[in-house]
C-alpha positions in Angstrom: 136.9 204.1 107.6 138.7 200.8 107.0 138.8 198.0 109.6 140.8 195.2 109.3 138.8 191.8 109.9 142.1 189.8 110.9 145.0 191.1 112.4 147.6 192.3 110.3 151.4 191.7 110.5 154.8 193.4 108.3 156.6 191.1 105.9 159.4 191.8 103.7 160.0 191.0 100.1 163.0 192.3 98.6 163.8 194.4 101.3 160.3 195.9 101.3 157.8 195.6 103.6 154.5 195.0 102.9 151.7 194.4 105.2 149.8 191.0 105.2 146.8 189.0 107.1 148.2 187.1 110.0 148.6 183.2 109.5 149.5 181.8 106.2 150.3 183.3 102.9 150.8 181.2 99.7 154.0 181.7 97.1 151.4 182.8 94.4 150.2 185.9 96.8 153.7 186.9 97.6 154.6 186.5 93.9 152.0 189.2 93.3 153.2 191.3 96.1 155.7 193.5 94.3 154.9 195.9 91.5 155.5 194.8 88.9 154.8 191.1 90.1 157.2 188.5 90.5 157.8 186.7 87.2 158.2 182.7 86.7 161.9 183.1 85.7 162.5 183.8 90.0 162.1 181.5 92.7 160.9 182.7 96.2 163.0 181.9 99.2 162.4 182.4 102.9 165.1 183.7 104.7 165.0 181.8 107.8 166.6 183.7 111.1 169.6 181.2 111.4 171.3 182.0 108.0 169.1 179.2 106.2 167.5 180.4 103.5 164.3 177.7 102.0 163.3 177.3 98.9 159.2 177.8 98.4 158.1 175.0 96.1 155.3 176.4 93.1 151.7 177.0 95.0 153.2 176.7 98.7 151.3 177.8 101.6 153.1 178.7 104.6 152.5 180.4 108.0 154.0 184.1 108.1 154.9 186.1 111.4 155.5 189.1 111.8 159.1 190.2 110.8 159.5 187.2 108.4 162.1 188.2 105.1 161.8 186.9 102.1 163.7 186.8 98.4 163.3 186.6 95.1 166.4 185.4 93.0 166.1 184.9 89.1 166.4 181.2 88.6 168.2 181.0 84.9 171.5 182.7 86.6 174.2 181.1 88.5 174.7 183.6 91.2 178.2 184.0 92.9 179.9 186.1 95.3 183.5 186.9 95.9 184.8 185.9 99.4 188.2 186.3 101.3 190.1 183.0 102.8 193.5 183.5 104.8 193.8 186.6 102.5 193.1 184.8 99.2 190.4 185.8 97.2 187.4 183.0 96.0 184.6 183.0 93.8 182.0 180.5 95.8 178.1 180.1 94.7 175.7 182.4 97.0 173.8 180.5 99.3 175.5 178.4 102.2 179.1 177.1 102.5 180.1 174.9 105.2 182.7 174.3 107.2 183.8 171.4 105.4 184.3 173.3 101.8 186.1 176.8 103.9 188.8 173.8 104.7 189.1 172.4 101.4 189.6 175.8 99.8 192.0 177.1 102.4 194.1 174.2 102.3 193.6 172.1 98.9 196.9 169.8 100.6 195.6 169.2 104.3 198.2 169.6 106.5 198.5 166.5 108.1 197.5 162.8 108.0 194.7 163.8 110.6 194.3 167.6 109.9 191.6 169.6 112.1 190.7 173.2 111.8 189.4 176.2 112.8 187.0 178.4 110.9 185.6 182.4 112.1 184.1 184.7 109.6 183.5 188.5 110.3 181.6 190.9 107.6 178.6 187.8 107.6 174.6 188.1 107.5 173.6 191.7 110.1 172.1 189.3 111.9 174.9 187.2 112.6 178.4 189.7 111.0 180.7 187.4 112.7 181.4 183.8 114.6 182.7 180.7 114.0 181.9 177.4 112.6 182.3 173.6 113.7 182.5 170.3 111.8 178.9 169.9 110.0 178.2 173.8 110.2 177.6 176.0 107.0 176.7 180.2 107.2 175.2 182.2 104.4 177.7 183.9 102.6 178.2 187.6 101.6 179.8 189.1 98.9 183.1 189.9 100.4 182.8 188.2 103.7 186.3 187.2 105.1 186.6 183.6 106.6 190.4 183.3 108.5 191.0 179.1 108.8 193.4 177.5 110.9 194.6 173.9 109.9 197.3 171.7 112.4 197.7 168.3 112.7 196.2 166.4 115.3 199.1 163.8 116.4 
């Protein structure tokens, strides 16, 4: 019979869950986690409930609960994914965009002297498919979410 001496807890990597010691777990044991293991050419991220995804530095020790996701992503490629503005079709880095950057690519000419938008996205992260965004926001994107943004004039 096996007993555990701490309490154990279900983290994913990759999608896959494996089960871990409660408290902290270090970027080389969650490297090692997979089979085959993790090689140097990826970099570890945790993806953080809000959309935020963070980068593990080399050797880092974090805490883990229960539920907590986490990626690997090869680091020598330049990963994109395809996204829909007001119809049109853009090729944006994976990771975050903001607010800011969905309003320079929908309107490269603002349309005003003092332009102000509006920005919702549907098809986003299953956590959060759709919503909207405010000056100084950024979401995850999603290859093929669809971002619809409104730009007036303020007068």
């Amino acid at each position: 019979m096996h007993f555990f001496t701490s309490a154990s807890i279900t983290i994913f990597l990759d999608s896959k869950p494996y089960r871990v010691a409660a408290g902290t777990v270090s970027e080389d044991q969650l490297r090692s986690l997979p089979k085959p293991p993790i090689g140097e050419d990826f970099v570890l991220f945790h993806d953080i409930q809000d959309a935020l995804d963070r980068r593990l530095a080399p050797g880092e020790i974090i805490e883990v609960h229960d539920g907590d996701r986490f990626i690997s992503v090869r680091e020598h490629r330049h990963h994109e994914v395809t996204i829909v503005i007001n119809a049109a079709q853009h090729i944006v880095p994976a990771g975050l965009i903001s607010f800011e950057s969905l309003a320079a690519l929908a309107f490269p000419v603002p349309p005003g002297p003092n332009p102000e938008y509006t920005v919702s996205y549907r098809n986003g992260d299953p956590r959060h498919p759709e919503g909207t965004l405010v000056e100084g926001q950024s979401v995850k994107v999603r290859e093929g979410m669809i971002f619809n943004v409104t730009g007036t004039d303020k007068s």
